[in-house]
N, CA, C and O atoms as a Maestro MAE file, in Angstrom:
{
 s_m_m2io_version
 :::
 2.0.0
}

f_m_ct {
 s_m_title
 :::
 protein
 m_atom[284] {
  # First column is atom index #
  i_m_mmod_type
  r_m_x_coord
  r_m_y_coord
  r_m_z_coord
  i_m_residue_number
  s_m_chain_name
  s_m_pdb_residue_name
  s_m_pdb_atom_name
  i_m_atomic_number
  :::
  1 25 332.326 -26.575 153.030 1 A "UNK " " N  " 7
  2 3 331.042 -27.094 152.609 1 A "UNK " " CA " 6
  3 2 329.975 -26.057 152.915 1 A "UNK " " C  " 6
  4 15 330.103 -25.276 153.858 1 A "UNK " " O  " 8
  5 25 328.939 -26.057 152.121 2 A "UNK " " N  " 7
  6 3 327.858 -25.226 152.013 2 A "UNK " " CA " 6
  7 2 326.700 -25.663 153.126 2 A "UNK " " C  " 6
  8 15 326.904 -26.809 153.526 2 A "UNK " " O  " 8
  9 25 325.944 -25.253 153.513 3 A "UNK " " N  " 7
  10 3 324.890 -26.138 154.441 3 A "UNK " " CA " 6
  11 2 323.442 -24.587 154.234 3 A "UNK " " C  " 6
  12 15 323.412 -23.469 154.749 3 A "UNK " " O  " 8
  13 25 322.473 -25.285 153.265 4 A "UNK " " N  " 7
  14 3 321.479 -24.079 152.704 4 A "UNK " " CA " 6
  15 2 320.566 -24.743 153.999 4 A "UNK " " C  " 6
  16 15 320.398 -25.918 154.325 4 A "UNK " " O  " 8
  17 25 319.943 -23.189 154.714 5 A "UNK " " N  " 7
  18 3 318.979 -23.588 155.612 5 A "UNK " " CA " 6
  19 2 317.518 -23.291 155.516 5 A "UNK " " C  " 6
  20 15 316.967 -22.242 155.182 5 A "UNK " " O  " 8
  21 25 316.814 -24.877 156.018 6 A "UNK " " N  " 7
  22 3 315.360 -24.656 155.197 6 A "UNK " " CA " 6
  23 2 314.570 -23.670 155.920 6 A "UNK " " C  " 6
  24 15 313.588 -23.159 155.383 6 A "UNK " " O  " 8
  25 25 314.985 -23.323 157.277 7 A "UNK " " N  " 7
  26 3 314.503 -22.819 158.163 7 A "UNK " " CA " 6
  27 2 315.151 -21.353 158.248 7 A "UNK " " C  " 6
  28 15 315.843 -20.826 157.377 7 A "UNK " " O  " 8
  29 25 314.753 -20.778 159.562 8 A "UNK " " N  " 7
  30 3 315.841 -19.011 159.436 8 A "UNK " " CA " 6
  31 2 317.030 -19.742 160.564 8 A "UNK " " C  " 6
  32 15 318.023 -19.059 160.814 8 A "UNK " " O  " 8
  33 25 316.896 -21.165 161.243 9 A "UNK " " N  " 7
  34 3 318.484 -21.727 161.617 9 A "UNK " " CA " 6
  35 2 318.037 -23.016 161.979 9 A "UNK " " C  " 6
  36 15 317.028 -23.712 161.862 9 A "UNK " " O  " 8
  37 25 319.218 -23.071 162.483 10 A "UNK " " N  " 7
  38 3 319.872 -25.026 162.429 10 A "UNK " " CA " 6
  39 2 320.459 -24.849 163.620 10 A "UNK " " C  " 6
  40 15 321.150 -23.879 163.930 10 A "UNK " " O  " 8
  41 25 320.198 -25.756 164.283 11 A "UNK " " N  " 7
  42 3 320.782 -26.117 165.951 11 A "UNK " " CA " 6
  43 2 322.253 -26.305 165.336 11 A "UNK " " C  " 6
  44 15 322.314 -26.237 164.109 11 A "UNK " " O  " 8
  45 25 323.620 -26.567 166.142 12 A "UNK " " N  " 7
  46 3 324.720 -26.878 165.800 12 A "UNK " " CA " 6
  47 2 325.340 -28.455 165.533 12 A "UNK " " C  " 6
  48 15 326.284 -28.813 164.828 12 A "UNK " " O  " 8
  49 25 324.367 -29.273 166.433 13 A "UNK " " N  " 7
  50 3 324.694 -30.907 166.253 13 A "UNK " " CA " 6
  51 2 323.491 -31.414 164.826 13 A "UNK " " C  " 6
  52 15 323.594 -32.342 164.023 13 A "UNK " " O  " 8
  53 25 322.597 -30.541 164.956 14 A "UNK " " N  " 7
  54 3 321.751 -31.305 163.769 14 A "UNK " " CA " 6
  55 2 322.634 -30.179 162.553 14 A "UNK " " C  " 6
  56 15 322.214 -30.358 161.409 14 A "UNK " " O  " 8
  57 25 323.288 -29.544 162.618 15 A "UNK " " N  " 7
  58 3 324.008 -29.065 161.277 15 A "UNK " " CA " 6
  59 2 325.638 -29.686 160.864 15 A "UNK " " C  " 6
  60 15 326.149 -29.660 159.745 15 A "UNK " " O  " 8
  61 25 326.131 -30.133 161.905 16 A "UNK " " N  " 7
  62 3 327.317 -31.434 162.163 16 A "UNK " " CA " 6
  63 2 326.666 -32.576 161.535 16 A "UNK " " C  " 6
  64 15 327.051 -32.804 160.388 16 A "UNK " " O  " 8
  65 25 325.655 -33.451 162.071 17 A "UNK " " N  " 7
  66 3 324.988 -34.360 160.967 17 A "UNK " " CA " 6
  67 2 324.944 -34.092 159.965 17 A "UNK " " C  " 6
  68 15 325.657 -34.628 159.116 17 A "UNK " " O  " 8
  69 25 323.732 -32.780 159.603 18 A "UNK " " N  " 7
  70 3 323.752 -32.768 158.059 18 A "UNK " " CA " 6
  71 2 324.809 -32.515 157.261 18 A "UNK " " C  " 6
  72 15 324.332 -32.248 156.158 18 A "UNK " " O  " 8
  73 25 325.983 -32.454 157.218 19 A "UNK " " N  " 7
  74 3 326.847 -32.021 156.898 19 A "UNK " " CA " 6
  75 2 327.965 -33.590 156.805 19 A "UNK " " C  " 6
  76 15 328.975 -33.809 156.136 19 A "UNK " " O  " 8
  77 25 327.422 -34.203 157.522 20 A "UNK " " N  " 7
  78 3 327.855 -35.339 157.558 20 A "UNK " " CA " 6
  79 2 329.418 -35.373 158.372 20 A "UNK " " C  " 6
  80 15 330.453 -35.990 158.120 20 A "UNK " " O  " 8
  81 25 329.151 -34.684 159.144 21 A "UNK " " N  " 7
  82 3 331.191 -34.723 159.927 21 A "UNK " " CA " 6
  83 2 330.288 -35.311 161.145 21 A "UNK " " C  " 6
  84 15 331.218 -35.229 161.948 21 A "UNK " " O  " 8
  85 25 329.630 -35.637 161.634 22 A "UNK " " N  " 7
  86 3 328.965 -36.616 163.158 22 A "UNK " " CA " 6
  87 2 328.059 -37.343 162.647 22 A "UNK " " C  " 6
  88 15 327.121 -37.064 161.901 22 A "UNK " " O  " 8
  89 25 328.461 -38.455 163.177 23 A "UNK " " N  " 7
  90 3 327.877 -40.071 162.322 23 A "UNK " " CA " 6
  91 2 326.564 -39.575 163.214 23 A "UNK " " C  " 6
  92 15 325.882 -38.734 162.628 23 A "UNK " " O  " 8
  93 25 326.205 -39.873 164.238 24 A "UNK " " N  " 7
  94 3 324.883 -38.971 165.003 24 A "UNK " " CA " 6
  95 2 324.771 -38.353 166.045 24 A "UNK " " C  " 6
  96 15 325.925 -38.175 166.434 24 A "UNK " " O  " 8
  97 25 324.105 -37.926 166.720 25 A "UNK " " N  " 7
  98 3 323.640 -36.853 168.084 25 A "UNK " " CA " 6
  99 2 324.744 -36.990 169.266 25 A "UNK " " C  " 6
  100 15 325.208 -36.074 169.945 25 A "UNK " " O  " 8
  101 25 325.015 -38.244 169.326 26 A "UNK " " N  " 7
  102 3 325.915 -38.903 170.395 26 A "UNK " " CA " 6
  103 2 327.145 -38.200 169.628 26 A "UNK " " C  " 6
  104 15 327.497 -37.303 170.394 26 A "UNK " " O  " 8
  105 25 327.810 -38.177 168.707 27 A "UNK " " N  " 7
  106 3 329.072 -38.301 168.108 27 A "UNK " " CA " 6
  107 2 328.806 -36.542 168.375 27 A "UNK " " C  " 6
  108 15 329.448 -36.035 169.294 27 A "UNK " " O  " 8
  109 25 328.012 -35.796 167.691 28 A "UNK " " N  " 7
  110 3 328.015 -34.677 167.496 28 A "UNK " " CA " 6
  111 2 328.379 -33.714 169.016 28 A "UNK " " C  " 6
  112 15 329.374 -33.037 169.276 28 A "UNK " " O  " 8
  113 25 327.031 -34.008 169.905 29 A "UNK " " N  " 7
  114 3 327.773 -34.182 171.149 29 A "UNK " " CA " 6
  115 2 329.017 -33.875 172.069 29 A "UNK " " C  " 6
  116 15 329.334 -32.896 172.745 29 A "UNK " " O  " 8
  117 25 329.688 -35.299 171.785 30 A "UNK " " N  " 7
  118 3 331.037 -35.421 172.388 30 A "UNK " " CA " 6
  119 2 331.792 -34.346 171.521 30 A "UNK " " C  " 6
  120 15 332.293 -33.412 172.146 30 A "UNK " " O  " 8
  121 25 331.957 -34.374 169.893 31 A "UNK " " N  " 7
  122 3 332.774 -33.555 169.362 31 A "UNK " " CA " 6
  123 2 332.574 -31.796 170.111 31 A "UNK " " C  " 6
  124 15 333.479 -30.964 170.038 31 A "UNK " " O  " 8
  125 25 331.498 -31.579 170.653 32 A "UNK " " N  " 7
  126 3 330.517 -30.476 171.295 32 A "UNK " " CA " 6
  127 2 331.311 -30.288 172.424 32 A "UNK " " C  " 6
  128 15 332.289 -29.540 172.460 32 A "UNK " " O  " 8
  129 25 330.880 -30.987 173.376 33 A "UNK " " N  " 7
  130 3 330.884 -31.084 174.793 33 A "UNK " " CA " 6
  131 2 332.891 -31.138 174.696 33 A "UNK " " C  " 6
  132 15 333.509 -30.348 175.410 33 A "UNK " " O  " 8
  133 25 333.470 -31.867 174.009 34 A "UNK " " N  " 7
  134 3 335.262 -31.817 174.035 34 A "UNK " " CA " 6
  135 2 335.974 -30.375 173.432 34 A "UNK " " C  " 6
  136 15 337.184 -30.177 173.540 34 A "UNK " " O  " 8
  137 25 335.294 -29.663 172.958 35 A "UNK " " N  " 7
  138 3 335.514 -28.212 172.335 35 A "UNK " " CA " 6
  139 2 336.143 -28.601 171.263 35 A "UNK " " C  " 6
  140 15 337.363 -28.493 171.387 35 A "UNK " " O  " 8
  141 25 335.756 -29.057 170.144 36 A "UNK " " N  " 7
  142 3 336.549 -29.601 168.912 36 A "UNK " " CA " 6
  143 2 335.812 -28.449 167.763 36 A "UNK " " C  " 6
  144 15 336.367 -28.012 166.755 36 A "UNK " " O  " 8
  145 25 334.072 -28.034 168.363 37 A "UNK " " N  " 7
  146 3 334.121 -27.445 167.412 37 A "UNK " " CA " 6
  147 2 333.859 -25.690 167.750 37 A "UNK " " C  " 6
  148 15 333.463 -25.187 168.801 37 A "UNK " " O  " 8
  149 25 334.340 -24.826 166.097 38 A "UNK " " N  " 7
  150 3 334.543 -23.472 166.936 38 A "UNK " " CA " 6
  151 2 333.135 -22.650 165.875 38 A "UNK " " C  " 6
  152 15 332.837 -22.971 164.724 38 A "UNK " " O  " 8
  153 25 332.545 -21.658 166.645 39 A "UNK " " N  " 7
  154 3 331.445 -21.088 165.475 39 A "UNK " " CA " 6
  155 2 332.089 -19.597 164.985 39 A "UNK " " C  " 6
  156 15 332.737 -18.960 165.815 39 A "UNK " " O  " 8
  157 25 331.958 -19.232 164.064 40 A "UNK " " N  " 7
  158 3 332.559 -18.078 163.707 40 A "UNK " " CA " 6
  159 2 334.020 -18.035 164.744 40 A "UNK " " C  " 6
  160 15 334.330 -16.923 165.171 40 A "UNK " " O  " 8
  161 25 334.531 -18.734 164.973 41 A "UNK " " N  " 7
  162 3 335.832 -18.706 165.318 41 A "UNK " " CA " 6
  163 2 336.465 -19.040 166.758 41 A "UNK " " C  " 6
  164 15 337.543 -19.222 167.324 41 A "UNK " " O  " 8
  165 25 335.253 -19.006 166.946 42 A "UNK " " N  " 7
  166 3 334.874 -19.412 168.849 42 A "UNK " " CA " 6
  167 2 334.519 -20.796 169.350 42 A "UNK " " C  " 6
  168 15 333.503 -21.306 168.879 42 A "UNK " " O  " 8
  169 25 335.400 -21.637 170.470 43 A "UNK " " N  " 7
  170 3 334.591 -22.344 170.616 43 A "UNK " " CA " 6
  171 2 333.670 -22.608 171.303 43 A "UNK " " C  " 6
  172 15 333.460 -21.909 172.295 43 A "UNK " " O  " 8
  173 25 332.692 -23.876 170.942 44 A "UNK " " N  " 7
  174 3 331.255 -23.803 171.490 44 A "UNK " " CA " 6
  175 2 330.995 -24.817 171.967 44 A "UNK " " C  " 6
  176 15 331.526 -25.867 171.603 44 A "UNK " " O  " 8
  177 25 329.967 -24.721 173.051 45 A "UNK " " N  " 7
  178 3 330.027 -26.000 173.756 45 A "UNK " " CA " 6
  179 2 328.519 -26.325 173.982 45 A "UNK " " C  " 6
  180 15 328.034 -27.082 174.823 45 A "UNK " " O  " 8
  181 25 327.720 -25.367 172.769 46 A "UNK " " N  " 7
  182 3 326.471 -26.176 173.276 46 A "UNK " " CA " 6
  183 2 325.875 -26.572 172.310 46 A "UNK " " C  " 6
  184 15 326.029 -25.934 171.269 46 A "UNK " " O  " 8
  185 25 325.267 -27.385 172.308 47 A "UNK " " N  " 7
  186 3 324.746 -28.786 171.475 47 A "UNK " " CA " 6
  187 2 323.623 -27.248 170.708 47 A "UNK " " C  " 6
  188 15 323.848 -26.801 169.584 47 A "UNK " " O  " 8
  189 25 322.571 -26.741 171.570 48 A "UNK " " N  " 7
  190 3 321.584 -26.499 170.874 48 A "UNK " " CA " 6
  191 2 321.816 -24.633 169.950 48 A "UNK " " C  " 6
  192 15 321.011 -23.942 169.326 48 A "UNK " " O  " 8
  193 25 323.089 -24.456 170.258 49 A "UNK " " N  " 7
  194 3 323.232 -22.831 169.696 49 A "UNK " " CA " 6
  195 2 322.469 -22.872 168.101 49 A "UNK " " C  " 6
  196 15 322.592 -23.602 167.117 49 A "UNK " " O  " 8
  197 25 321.820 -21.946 168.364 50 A "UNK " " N  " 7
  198 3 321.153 -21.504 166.456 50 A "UNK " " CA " 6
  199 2 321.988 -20.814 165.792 50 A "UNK " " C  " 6
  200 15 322.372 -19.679 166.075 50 A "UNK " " O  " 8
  201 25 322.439 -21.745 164.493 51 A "UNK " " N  " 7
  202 3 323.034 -21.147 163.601 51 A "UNK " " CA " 6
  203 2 322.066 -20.152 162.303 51 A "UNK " " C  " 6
  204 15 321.151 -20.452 161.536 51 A "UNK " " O  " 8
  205 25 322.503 -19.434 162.456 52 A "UNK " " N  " 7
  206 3 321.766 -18.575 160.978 52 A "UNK " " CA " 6
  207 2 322.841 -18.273 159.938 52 A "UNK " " C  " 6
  208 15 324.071 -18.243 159.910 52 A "UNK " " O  " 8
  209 25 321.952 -18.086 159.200 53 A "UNK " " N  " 7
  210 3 323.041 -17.110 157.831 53 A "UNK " " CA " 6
  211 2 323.905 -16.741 157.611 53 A "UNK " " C  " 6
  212 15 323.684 -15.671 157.044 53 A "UNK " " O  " 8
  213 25 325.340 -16.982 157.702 54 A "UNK " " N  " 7
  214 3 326.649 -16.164 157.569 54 A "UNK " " CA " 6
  215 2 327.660 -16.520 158.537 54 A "UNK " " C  " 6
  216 15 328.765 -15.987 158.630 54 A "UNK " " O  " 8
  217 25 326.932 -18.028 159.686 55 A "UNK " " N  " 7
  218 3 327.625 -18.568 160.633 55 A "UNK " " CA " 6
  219 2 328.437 -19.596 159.895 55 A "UNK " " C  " 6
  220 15 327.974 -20.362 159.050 55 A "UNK " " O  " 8
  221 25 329.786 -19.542 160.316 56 A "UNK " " N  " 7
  222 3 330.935 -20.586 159.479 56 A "UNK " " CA " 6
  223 2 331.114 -21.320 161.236 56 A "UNK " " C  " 6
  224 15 331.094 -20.756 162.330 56 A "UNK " " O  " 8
  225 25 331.303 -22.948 160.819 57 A "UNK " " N  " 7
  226 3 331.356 -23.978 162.030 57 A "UNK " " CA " 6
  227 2 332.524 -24.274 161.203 57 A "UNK " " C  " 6
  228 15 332.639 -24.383 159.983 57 A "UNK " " O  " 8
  229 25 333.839 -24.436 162.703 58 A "UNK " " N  " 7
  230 3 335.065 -25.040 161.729 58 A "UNK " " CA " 6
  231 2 335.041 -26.417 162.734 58 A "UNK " " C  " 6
  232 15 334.556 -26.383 163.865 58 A "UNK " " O  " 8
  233 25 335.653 -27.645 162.120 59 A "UNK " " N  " 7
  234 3 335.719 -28.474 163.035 59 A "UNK " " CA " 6
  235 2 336.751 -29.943 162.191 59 A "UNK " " C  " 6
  236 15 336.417 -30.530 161.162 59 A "UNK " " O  " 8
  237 25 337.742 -30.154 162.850 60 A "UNK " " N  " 7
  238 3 338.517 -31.385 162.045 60 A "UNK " " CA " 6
  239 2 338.981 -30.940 160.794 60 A "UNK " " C  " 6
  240 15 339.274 -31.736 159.903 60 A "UNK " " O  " 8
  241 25 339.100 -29.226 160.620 61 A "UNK " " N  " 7
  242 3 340.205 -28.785 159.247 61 A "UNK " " CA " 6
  243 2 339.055 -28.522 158.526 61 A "UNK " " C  " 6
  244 15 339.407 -27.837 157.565 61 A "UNK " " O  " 8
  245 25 337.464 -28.774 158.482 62 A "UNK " " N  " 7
  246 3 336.551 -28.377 157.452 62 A "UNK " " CA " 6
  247 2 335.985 -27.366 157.948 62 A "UNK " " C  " 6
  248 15 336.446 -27.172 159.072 62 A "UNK " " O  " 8
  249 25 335.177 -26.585 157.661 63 A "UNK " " N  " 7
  250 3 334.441 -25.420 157.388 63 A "UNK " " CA " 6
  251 2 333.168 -25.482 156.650 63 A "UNK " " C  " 6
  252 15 333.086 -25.629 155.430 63 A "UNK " " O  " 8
  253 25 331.906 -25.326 157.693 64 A "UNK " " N  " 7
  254 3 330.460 -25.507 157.228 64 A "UNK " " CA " 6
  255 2 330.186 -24.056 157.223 64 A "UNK " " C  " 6
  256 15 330.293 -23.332 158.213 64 A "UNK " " O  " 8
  257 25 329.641 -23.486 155.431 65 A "UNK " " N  " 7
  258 3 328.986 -22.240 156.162 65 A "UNK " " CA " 6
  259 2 327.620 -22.243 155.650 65 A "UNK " " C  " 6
  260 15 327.161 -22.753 154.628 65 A "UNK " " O  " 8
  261 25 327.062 -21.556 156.592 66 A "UNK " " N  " 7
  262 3 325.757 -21.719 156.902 66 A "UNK " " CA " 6
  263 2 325.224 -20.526 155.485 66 A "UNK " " C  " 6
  264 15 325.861 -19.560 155.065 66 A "UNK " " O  " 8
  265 25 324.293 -20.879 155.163 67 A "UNK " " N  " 7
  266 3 323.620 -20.014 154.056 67 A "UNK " " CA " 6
  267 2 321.944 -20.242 153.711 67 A "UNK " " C  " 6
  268 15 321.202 -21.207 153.525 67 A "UNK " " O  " 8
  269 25 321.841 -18.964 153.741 68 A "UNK " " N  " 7
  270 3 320.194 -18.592 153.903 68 A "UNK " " CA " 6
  271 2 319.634 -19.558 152.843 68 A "UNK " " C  " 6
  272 15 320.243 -20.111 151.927 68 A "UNK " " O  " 8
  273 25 317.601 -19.675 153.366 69 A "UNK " " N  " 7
  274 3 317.240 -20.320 152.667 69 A "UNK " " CA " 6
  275 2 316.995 -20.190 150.845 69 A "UNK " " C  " 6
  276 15 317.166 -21.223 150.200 69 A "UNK " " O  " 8
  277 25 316.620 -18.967 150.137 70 A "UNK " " N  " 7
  278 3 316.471 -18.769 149.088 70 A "UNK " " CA " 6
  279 2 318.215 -18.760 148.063 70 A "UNK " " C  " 6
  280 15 318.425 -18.350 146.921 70 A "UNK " " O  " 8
  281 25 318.955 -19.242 148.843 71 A "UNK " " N  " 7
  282 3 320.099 -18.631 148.320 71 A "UNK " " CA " 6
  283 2 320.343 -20.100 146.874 71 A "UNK " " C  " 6
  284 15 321.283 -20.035 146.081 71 A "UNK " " O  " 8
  :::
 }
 m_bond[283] {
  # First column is bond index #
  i_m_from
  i_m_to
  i_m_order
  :::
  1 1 2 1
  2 2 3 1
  3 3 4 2
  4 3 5 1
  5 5 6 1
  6 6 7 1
  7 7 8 2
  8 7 9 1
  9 9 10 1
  10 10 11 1
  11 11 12 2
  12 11 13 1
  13 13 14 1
  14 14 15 1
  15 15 16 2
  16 15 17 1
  17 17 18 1
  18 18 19 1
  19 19 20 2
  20 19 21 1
  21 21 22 1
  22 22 23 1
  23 23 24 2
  24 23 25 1
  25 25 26 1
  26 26 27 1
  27 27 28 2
  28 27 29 1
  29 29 30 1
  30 30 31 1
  31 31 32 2
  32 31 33 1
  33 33 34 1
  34 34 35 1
  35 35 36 2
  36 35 37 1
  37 37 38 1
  38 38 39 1
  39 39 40 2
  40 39 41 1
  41 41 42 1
  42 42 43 1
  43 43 44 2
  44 43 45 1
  45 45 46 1
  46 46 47 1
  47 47 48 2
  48 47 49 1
  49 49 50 1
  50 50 51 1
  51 51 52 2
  52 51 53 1
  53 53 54 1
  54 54 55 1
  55 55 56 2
  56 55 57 1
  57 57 58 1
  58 58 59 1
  59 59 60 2
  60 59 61 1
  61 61 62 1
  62 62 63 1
  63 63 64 2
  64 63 65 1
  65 65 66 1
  66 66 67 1
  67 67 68 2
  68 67 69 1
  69 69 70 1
  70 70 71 1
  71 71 72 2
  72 71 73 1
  73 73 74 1
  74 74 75 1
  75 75 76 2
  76 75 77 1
  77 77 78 1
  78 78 79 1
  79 79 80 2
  80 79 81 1
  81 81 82 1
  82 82 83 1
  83 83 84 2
  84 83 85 1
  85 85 86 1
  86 86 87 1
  87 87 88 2
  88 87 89 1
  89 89 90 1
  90 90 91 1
  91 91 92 2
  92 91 93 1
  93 93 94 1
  94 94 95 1
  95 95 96 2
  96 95 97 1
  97 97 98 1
  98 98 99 1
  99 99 100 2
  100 99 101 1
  101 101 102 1
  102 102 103 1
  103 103 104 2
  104 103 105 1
  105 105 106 1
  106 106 107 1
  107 107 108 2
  108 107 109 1
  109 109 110 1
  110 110 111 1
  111 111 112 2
  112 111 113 1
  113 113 114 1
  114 114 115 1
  115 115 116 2
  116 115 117 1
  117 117 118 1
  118 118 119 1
  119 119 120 2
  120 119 121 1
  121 121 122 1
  122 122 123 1
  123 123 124 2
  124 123 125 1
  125 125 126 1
  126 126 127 1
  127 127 128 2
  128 127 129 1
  129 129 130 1
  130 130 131 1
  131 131 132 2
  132 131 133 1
  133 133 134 1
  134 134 135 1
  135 135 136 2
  136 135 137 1
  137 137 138 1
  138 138 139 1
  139 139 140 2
  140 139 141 1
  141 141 142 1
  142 142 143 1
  143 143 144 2
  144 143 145 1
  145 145 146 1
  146 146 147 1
  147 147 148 2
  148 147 149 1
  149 149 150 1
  150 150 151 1
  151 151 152 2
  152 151 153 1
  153 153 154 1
  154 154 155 1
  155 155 156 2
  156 155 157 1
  157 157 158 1
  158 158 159 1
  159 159 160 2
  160 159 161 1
  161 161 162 1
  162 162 163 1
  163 163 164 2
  164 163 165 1
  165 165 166 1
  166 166 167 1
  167 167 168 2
  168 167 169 1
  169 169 170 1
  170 170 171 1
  171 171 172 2
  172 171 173 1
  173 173 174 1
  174 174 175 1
  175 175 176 2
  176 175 177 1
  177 177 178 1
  178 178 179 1
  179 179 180 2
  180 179 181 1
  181 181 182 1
  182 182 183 1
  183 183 184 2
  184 183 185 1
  185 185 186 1
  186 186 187 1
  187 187 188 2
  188 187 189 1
  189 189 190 1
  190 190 191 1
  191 191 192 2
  192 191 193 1
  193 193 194 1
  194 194 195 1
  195 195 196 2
  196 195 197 1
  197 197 198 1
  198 198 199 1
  199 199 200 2
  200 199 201 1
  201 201 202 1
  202 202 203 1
  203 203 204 2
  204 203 205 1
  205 205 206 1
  206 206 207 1
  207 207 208 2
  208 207 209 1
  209 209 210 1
  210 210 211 1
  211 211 212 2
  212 211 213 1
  213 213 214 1
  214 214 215 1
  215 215 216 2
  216 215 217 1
  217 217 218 1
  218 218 219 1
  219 219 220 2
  220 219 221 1
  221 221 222 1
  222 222 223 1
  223 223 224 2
  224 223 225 1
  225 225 226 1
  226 226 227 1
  227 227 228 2
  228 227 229 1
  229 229 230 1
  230 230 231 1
  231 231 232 2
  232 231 233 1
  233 233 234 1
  234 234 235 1
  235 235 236 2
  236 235 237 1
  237 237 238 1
  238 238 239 1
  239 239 240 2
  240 239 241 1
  241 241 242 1
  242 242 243 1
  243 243 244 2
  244 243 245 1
  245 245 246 1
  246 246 247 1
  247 247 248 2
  248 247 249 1
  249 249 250 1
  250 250 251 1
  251 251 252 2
  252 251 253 1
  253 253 254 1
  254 254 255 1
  255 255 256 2
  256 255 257 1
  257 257 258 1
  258 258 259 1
  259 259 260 2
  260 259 261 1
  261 261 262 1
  262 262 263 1
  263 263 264 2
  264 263 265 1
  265 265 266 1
  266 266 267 1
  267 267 268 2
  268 267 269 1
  269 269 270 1
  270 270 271 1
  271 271 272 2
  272 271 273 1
  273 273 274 1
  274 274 275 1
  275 275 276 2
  276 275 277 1
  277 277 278 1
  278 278 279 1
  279 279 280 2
  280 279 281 1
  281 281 282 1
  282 282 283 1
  283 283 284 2
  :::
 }
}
């Protein structure tokens, strides 16, 4: 899935919401805090990391990549 950012980034649990794989903050969270999800290939454990431009979040077999705003 694609995730266009309106901003120059996106925290990692408010880009799990938008993306719709964490029903909300709480869900996003735990999936966070349990190491379920990995950023560019790594996993991450903090709720507020800034994603920018060219960052791929894998998590539950999907793949969010992050893509600039004019794109």
């Amino acid at each position: 899935m694609d995730l266009v950012l309106r901003d120059e980034f996106i925290k990692l649990g408010q880009a799990l919401k938008a993306a719709g794989i964490a029903e909300s903050g709480v869900d996003a969270k735990e999936r966070i805090l349990n190491e379920e999800v990995l950023v560019n290939g790594e996993v991450c454990t903090m709720r507020g990391k800034k994603l920018v431009a060219g960052d791929v979040v894998t998590t539950d077999g999907e793949e969010i990549h992050i893509l600039p705003a004019n794109h």
